[in-house]
SEVEX-771721 format. One line per 8 residues: their letters; for each residue x, y, z of C-alpha. Coordinates in steps of 0.2 Angstrom, whole numbers. Example, Ala and Ser with C-alpha at 12.3 -4.5 7.8 and 13.67 -1.06 7.14 Angstrom:
2
AS) 62,-22,39  68,-5,36;
END
This chain:
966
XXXXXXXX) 450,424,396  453,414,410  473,408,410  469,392,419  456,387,402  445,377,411  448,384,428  430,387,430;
XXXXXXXX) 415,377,429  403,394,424  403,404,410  422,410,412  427,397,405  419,401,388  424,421,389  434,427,375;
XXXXXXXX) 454,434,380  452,450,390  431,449,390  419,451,402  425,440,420  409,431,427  404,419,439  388,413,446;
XXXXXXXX) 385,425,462  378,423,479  364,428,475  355,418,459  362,406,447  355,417,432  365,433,438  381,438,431;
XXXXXXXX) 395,450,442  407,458,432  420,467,437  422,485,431  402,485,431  390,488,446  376,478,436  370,459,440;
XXXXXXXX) 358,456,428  359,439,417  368,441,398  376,458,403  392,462,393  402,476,399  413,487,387  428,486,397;
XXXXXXXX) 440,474,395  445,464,407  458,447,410  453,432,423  465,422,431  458,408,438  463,392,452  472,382,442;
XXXXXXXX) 483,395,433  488,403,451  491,385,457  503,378,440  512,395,443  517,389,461  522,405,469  523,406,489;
XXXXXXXX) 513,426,485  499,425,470  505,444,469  520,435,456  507,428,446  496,442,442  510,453,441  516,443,428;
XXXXXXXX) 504,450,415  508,462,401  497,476,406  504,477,424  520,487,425  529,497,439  521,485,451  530,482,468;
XXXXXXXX) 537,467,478  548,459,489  563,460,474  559,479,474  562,493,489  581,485,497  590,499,493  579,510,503;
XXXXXXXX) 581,514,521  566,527,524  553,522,514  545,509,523  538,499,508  552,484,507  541,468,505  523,477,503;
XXXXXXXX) 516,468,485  504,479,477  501,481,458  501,495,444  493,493,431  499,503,414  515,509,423  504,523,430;
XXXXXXXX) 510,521,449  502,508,462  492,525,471  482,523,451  476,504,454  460,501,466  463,485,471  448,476,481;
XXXXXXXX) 443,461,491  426,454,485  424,468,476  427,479,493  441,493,496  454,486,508  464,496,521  482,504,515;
XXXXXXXX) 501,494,518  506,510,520  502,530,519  501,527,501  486,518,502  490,503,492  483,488,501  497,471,503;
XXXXXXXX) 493,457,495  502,445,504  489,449,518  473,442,509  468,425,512  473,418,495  469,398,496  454,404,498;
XXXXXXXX) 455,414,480  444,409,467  449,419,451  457,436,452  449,449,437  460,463,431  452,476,422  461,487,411;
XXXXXXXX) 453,503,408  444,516,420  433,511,433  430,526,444  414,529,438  408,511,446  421,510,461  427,527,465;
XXXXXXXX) 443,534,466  461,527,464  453,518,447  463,528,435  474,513,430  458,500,431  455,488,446  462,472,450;
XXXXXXXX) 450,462,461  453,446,471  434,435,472  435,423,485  427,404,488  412,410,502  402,393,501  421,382,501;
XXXXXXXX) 415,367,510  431,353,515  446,354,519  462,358,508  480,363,508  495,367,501  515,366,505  528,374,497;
XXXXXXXX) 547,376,497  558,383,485  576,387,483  586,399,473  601,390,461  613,399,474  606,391,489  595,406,495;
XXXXXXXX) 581,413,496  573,395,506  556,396,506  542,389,516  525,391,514  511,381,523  492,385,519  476,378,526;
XXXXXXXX) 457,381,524  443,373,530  426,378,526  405,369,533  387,372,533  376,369,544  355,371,548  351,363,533;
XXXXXXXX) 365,375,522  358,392,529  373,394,539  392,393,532  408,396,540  425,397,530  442,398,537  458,399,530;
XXXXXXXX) 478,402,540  494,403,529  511,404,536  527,410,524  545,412,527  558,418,512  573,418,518  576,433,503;
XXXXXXXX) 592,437,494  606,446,505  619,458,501  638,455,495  651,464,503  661,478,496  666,481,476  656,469,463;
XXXXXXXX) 653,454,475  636,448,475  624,435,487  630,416,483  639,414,466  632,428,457  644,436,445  634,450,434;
XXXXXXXX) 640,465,445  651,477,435  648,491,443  639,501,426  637,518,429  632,536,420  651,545,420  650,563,422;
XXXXXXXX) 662,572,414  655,589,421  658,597,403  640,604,395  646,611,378  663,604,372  656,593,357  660,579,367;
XXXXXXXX) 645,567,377  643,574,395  636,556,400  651,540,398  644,523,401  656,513,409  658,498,419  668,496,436;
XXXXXXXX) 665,515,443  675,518,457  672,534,468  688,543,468  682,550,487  684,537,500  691,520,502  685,504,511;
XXXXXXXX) 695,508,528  699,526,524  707,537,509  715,554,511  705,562,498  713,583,495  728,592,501  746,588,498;
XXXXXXXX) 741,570,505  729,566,492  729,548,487  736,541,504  724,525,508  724,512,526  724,494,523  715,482,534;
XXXXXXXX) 729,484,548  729,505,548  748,504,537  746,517,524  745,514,507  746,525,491  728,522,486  726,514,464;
XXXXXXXX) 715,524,455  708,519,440  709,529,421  726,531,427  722,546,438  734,553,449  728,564,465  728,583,460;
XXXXXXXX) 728,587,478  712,600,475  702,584,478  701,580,460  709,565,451  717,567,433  709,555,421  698,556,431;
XXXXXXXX) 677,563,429  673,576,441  656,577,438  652,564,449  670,559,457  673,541,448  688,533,440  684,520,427;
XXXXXXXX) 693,504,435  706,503,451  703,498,468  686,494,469  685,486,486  677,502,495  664,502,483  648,499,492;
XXXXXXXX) 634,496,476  635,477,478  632,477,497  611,478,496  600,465,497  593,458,481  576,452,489  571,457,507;
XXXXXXXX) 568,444,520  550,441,524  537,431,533  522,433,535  506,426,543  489,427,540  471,422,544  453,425,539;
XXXXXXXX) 437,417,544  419,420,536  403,418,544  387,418,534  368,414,538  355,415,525  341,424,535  329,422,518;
XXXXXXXX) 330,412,502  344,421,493  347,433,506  361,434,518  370,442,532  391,438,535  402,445,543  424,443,541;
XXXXXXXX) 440,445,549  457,447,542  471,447,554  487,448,545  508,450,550  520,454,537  539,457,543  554,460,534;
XXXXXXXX) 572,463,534  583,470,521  601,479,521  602,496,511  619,497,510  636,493,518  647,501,532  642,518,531;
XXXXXXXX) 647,527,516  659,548,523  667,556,509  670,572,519  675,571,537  690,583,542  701,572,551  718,582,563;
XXXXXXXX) 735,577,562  736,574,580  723,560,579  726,547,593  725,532,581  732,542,565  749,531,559  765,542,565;
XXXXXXXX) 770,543,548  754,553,543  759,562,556  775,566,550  770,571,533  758,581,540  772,590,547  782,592,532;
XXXXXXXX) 767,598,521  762,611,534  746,606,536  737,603,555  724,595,545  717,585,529  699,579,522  697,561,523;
XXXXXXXX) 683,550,517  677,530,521  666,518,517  670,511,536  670,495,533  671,491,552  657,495,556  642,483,556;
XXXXXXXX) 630,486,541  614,494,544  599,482,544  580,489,539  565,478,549  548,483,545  532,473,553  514,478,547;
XXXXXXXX) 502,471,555  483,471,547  465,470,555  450,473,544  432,467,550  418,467,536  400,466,541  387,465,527;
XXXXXXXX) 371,460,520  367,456,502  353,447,493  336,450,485  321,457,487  303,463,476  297,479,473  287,485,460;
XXXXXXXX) 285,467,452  306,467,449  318,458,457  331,469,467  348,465,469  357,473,485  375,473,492  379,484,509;
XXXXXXXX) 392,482,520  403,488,533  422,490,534  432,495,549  454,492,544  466,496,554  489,493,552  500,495,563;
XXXXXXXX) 517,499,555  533,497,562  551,503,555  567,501,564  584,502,558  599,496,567  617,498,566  614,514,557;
XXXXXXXX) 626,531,561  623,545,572  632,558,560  638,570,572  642,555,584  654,548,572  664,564,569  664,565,589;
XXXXXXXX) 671,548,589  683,548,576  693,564,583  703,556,595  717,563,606  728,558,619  722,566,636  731,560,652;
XXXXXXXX) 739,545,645  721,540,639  715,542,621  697,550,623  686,560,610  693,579,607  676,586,614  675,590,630;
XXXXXXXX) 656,592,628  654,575,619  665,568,632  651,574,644  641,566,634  647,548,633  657,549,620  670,534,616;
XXXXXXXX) 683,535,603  684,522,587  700,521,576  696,522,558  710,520,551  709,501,545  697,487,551  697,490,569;
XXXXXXXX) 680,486,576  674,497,588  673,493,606  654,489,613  653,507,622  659,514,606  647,508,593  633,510,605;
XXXXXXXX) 639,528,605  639,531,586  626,518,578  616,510,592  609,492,588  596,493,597  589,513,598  589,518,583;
XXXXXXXX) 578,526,569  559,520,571  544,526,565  526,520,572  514,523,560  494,520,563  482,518,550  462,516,548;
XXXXXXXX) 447,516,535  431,513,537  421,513,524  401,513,522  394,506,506  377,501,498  375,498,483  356,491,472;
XXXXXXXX) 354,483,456  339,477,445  329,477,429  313,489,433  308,490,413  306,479,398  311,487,383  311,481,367;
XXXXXXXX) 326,472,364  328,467,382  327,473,402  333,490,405  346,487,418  348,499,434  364,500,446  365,514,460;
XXXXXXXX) 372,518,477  381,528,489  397,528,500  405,535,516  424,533,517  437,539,531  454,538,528  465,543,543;
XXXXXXXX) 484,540,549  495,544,563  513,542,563  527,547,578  546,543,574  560,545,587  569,563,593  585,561,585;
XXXXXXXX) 576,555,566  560,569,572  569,583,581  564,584,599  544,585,605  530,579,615  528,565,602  545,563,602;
XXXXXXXX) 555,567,616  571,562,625  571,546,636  584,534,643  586,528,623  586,543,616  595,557,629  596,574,626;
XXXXXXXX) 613,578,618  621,595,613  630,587,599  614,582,590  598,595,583  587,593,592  573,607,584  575,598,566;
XXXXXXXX) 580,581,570  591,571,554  605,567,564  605,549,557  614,544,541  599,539,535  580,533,541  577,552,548;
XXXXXXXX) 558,547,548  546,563,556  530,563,564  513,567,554  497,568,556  480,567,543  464,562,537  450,565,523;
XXXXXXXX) 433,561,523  423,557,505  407,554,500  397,547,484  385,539,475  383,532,459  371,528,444  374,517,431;
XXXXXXXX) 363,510,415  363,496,402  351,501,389  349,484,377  350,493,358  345,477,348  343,462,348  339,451,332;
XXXXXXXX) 347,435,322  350,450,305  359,466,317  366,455,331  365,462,350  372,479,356  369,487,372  375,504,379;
XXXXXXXX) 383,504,394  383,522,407  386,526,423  389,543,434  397,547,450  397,562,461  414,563,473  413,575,487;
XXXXXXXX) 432,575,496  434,585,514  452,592,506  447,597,490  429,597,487  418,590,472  425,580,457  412,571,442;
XXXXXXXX) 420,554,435  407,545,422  409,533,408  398,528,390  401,514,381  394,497,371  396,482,365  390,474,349;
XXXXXXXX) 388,455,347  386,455,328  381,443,316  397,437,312  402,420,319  411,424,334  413,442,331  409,458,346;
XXXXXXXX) 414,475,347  416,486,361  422,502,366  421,513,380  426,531,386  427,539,405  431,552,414  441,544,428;
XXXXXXXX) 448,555,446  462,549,458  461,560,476  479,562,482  483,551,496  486,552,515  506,553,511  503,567,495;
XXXXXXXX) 493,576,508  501,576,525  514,565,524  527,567,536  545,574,527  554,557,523  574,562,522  584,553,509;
XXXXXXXX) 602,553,509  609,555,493  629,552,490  638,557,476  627,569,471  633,582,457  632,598,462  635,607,444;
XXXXXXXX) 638,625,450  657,620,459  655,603,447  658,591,461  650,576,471  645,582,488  633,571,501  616,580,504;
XXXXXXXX) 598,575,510  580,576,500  568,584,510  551,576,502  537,583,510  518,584,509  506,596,501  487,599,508;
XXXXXXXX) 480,610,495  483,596,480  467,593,471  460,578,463  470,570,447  457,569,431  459,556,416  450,551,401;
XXXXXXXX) 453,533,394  447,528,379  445,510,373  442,502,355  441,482,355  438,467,342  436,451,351  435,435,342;
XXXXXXXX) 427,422,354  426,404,350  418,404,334  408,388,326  423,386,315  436,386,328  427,382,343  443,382,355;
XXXXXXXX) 450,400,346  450,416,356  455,431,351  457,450,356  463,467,351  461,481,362  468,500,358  471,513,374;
XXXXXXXX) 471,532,378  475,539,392  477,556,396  478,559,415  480,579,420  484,588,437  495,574,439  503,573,457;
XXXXXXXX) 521,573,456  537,582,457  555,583,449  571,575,455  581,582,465  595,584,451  583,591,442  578,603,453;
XXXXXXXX) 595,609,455  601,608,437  588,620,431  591,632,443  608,630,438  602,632,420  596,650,426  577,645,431;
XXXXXXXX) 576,654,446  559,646,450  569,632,456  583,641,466  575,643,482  573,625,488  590,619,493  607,621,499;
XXXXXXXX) 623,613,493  639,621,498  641,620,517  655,616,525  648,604,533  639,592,521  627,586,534  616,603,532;
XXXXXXXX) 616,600,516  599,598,508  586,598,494  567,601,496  556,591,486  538,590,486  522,588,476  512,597,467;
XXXXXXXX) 495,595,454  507,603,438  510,586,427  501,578,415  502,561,405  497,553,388  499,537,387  493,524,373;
XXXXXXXX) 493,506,367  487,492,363  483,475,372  483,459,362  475,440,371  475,425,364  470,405,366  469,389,359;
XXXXXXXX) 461,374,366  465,358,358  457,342,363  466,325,363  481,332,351  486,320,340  476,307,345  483,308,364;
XXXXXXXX) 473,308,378  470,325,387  469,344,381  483,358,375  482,373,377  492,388,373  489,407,377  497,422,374;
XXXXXXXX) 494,439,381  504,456,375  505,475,379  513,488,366  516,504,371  516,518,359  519,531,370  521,537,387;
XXXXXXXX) 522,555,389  527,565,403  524,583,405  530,590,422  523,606,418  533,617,424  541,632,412  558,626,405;
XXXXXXXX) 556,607,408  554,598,390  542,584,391  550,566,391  543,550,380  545,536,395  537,523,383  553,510,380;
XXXXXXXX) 562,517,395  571,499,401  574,510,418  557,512,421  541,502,422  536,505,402  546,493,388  538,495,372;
XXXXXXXX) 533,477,371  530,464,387  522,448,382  517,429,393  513,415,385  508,400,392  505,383,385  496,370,397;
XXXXXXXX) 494,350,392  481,341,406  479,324,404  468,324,421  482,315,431  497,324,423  498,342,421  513,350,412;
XXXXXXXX) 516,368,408  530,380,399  528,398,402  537,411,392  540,431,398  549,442,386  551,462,384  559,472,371;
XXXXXXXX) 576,480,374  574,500,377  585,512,384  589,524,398  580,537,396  572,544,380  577,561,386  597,558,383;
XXXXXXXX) 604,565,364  616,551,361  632,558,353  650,553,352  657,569,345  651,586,338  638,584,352  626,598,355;
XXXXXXXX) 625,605,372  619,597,387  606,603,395  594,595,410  581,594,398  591,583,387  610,578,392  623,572,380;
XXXXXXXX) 626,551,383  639,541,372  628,527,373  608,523,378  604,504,374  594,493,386  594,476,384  577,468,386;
XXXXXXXX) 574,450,393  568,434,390  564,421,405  558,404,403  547,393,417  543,375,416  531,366,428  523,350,431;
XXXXXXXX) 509,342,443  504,323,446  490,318,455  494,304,465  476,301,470  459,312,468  465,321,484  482,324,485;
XXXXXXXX) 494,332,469  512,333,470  519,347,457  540,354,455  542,370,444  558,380,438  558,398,436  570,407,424;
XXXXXXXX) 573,391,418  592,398,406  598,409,423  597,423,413  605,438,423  598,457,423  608,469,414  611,485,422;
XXXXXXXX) 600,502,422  616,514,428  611,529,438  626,543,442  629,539,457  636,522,468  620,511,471  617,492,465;
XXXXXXXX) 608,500,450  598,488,444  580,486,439  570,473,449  552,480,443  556,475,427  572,460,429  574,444,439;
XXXXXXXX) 588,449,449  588,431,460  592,419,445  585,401,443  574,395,457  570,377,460  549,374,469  542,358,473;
XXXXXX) 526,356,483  511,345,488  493,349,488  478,341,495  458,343,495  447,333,505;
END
């Protein structure tokens, strides 16, 4: 059902909740499009359910993305934005919009432009939404079920697809500008379309430019400060105690975590001088733990839990969780133009263009986090009392760890830039005596991404730096090759920011990590549709058509993130230096992106029927709905995907049925394939066989022998649509099945390394955690076709339209949409791992419960509208055994936790719009109305830990705007 009510002047309107989406087509009045379906025939009712959003829903929503409209729907979950991705350095999404529909991943949602496929955001191959042209979007039809069978791969989760105005005619617009209730986050958003025919209407031109700016949310600084006034930092983490099998719980929740192993300017962290901290000025300072602990001087902390180095408590001023940005920064810019010409009656030819920029800038994290740097007691800047303690401990040197406070904060800047040219035909034509529907176009995309970091460490640099000695009356770096090599010392011991020369030597602002990826598609589709028989209870229907696909990427990073080679090599930015590795590249604290290289080729085609069953006052209607399509993929061969199903108007007042089943394929992306090895920096992360927190990088590479993933989804659905006795009633029931198998996936890196720990030596080979020097310390993780999920549930729609309520002028109307998951299974498939039930997991994308409602009064001048969001409370992780004593034995498969509760949420939005004259609207609206703050999804280690996919994290935000249409 349409959320707007009345949104559309066509049938949509007069659908019932999550039923067939339609709109009158380019083609003929009489024909019907659906989305999910490849027919256009007149009456058609597809089996698969499917949600419209219309114009006027997307416009009383007000956002400056209609990404945070659709996303807004139970039956999306996991989906990304710009409030998602700001911890990340390396992964290149921050700010890319794309949507996931049943919490199956963003790769398991086709989403499509006019019903066509749109080049990836990213390697991934999700497309951006902020790069359509959305003033120009008419309704936007989400179907929740399988559709490969009609559209191809990537249609696991079902398709979300954006129809556009291509006969707009006039000029409109809209301004935006919001604010969040902590002054950030200032938004701007400017939108314009113009659309005319000429040659007596054969010939139309549409064109349409938007501009947005969001200033975002920035990081706090160290501890639990947050952006503004924000107070809900606490710091919640998983406590490891690092004991498995001593009837107490191996996991303590807890607030105000405080890693035991550096402090803001510097912390002393094992030896006889364990527990000696620097304060802003350098002066020494015995350091306050928290629990009470007391340095052990093994590098331990009494008290204290050693599984991943926290007190509980204490100092927290070196903390760096707070100091991430809550929302990227991002603007972006975008235009489109349409040219059509009917060559015929009813036939045309058009072509488009899409040009389209999105930037954006986020901070990962503060300073830069060293919990393991040796440092000698003959250190230039070292205190002379530290020196003399050395002296009568015995010791030339101790281990020392920071979160360097002095040094600027490393900065993320993405820009993708989007080009995508469609050139198609599509109309009618005769043959046979039967009208024939056709569609055939061309597609050529291309983005240009661009990833730089700045302000971020060169790891081996910074030990180069840091050991300083006096040499000649001068204090210069201990090295004498890094001396040859630029090398300028930095004090850190205290706030003492380095000189120009130095920081340009140990995190250069401007050459630092990049990555320059290329990405195309191209993409050659026709597809036909008609009625070549009359059969006794109407036309047998006929959809087919093929399709040629390219997928291809190209991607080249710099020689200190790379390793050194004719993609990447040395230059005046980037000298050769003997200090750094120049055969595996990493040398960065973080944002070591690598060079890649890959493509895929597919081909298909497609059958699909609608046989009419009956058709008579006494039975009703029913049809039976099938469709077919062979896949052939240059990686991995050829894959089936089909689907059978019906529907059943029946002779009750009001009352269909409908169901559907299909085999449904995903082909493993550009990224699964060949991606490029993306390193991760991982502090703090428990290494169980010496049961401590060391600082080690995930190696996540590509595999090029994965095959296709294969799902069957099943759907059962009542629908009650506007009967004689309560013409303005809608209502729908729909039950889900999933069962997707060779899954594409793989286990965390703490898994990985727990199981072996647990004695599966399948998992022994891949990583390395106890060299000396941390930085060669890593864990491999990549992908392969082992997992499977079942997943089911049920969706549940609802409307009422109440014309003139209680005597007043205008209409009411409430709706209510809601998804229940029963369950969400996870099966890794690997020997020893247990599978895990994600359904109600408040940490993931998957709450038992996620419902919108929305109640609309329209008087025709005066629009008011409340909006309700709301999802049950959950928990960690269905995996945990919660236990407070006389706990079993923790194991990977199922650790012991003192507590697993996960608070869910419930936001409120309020809006308005006044027409002033037919023209021009002014409208305000308030999001998260109550300010209701998220609650925290702890991890084990020292992030912000929160969950934006599923929580506000920004608070109450103020939008006022004008709209005009002439």
């Amino acid at each position: 059902m349409s959320l707007s009510g009345l949104a559309h002047a066509q049938s949509v309107a007069d659908v019932a909740p999550q039923d067939e989406a339609a709109t009158t087509s380019a083609q003929s009045a009489a024909d019907i499009v659906v989305t999910g379906s490849r027919i256009t025939t007149s009456g058609f009712t597809a089996p698969t359910p499917t949600t419209v959003i219309g114009e006027e829903q997307i416009a009383n929503n007000a956002q400056p993305n209609v990404f945070n409209t659709i996303a807004q729907l139970p039956s999306l979950q996991g989906s990304t934005g710009a409030a998602t991705g700001t911890f990340s350095t390396s992964s290149g999404q921050q700010g890319l919009s794309s949507f996931s529909l049943r919490g199956l991943g963003t790769i398991r949602t086709l989403t499509l432009l006019d019903g066509q496929r749109v080049v990836g955001a990213n390697v991934t191959g999700v497309p951006d939404i902020s790069m359509f042209p959305q003033l120009l979007v008419k309704r936007v039809d989400v179907v929740t079920g399988g559709a490969s069978a009609s559209y191809g791969s990537d249609a696991v989760g079902g398709v979300v697809n954006f129809i556009t105005d291509t006969r707009f005619e006039g000029f409109k617009g809209n301004i935006l500008g919001s604010i969040t209730k902590y002054g950030d986050d200032e938004t701007a958003l400017v939108q314009a379309a113009y659309g005319a025919s000429a040659m007596d209407g054969r010939l139309h031109f549409v064109v349409s430019g938007e501009y947005d700016h969001e200033g975002g949310v920035g990081a706090g600084d160290f501890g639990t400060d947050l952006a503004g006034s924000r107070d809900w930092y606490r710091a919640t983490t998983l406590f490891n105690t690092g004991q498995t099998n001593n009837g107490l719980p191996q996991y303590v929740y807890g607030d105000y975590a405080q890693p035991y192993q550096y402090a803001r300017y510097g912390l002393i962290n094992n030896g006889p001088l364990q527990g000696i901290a620097f304060d802003a000025n350098g002066t020494p300072y015995n350091f306050q733990y928290g629990s009470n602990g007391q340095p052990l001087g093994n590098g331990r902390v009494s008290n204290c839990f050693q599984g991943n180095s926290f007190c509980q408590g204490g100092d927290l001023s070196g903390a760096p969780g707070s100091g991430a940005s809550l929302k990227s920064s991002l603007e972006r810019i975008n235009g489109y133009t349409r040219l059509g010409y009917d060559f015929a009656d009813n036939n045309e030819a058009y072509l488009t263009v899409n040009i389209a920029q999105v930037k954006t800038n986020n901070q990962p994290s503060p300073g830069y986090n060293r919990s393991n740097l040796t440092v000698q007691c003959d250190n230039a800047f070292l205190p002379q009392t530290i020196r003399d303690q050395c002296a009568a401990a015995g010791i030339t040197s101790f281990d020392f760890g920071s979160s360097n406070a002095q040094l600027p904060d490393p900065q993320v800047y993405t820009d993708r830039k989007q080009y995508r040219f469609v050139g198609g035909l599509k109309g009618q034509f005769g043959l046979g005596g039967t009208d024939w529907n056709y569609d055939a176009y061309y597609e050529h995309g291309i983005t240009i991404s661009d990833i730089r970091v700045r302000d971020i460490v060169l790891q081996n640099r910074y030990v180069a730096a840091a050991d300083a000695i006096n040499l000649n009356g001068a204090v210069v770096c201990r090295d004498p090759v890094a001396r040859a090599n630029g090398c300028v010392p930095m004090n850190i011991f205290g706030n003492f920011t380095p000189s120009a020369s130095a920081l340009a030597y140990v995190a250069p602002h401007e050459n630092g990590p990049f990555q320059h990826t290329k990405l195309t598609q191209d993409v050659v589709s026709a597809n036909f549709s008609g009625e070549p028989v009359e059969l006794w209870a109407g036309p047998l229907a006929v959809a087919f058509g093929g399709e040629y696909r390219r997928e291809f990427y190209r991607v080249n990073a710099d020689p200190y993130g790379a390793g050194v080679s004719p993609l990447s090599p040395n230059d005046e930015n980037y000298p050769a230096d003997p200090l750094l590795n120049s055969d595996l590249g990493s040398n960065w604290a973080a944002g070591n992106y690598k060079n890649g290289r890959g493509k895929y080729e597919v081909y298909e085609g497609f059958l699909e029927i609608n046989l009419p069953l009956f058709d008579s006052e006494g039975a009703g209607r029913a049809n039976l709905n099938a469709a077919g399509r062979g896949t052939h993929y240059s990686t991995s061969g050829t894959v089936w995907a089909w689907k059978v199903g019906g529907t059943w108007d029946t002779p009750l007042d009001g009352i269909r049925l409908r169901a559907v089943t299909s085999r449904d394929v995903r082909a493993p992306n550009l990224s699964e394939l060949f991606a490029a090895p993306t390193v991760t920096t991982l502090p703090n992360f428990n290494d169980p066989f010496r049961n401590v927190a060391v600082s080690t990088f995930q190696n996540t590479i590509g595999n090029p022998n994965l095959k296709p993933e294969i799902a069957r989804n099943t759907e059962l659905g009542i629908v009650l649509s506007r009967p004689s006795w309560a013409p303005g009633l809608s209502l729908s029931f729909d039950y889900y099945n999933i069962k997707l198998n060779g899954v594409v996936s793989s286990l965390s890196a703490q898994q990985i390394v727990q199981f072996c720990f647990e004695g599966n030596q399948a998992f022994c080979g891949g990583f390395s955690l106890d060299n000396a020097n941390q930085q060669q310390n890593f864990v491999n993780v990549q992908p392969f076709n082992l997992a499977s999920w079942k997943t089911s549930g049920f969706d549940i729609e609802a409307s009422y339209q109440w014309q003139q309520p209680l005597g007043l002028p205008g209409n009411f109307t409430i709706r209510a949409l809601g998804t229940h998951i029963r369950k969400f299974i996870v099966n890794a498939g690997i020997a020893g791992v247990d599978p895990v039930d994600q359904a109600g997991a408040n940490n993931g994308a998957t709450p038992d419960w996620k419902w919108l409602a929305v109640q609309t009064y329209d008087t025709g001048k005066l629009t008011l509208t409340v909006q309700e969001r709301w999802f049950s409370d959950g928990t960690f992780g269905n995996q945990y055994i919660v236990c407070q004593s006389s706990c079993p034995a923790s194991t990977g498969n199922h650790p012991t936790i003192n507590y697993n509760k996960m608070k869910g949420a419930f936001y409120m939005d309020v809006g308005a719009t006044y027409k002033i004259t037919d023209q021009v609207s002014i409208y305000g609206k308030v999001d998260n109305l109550f300010d209701k703050d998220p609650v925290a999804s702890p991890q084990t280690n020292t992030g912000l830990d929160i969950n934006p996919a599923l929580y506000d994290t920004l608070g109450r935000i103020y939008r006022a705007g004008v709209r005009f249409n002439f």
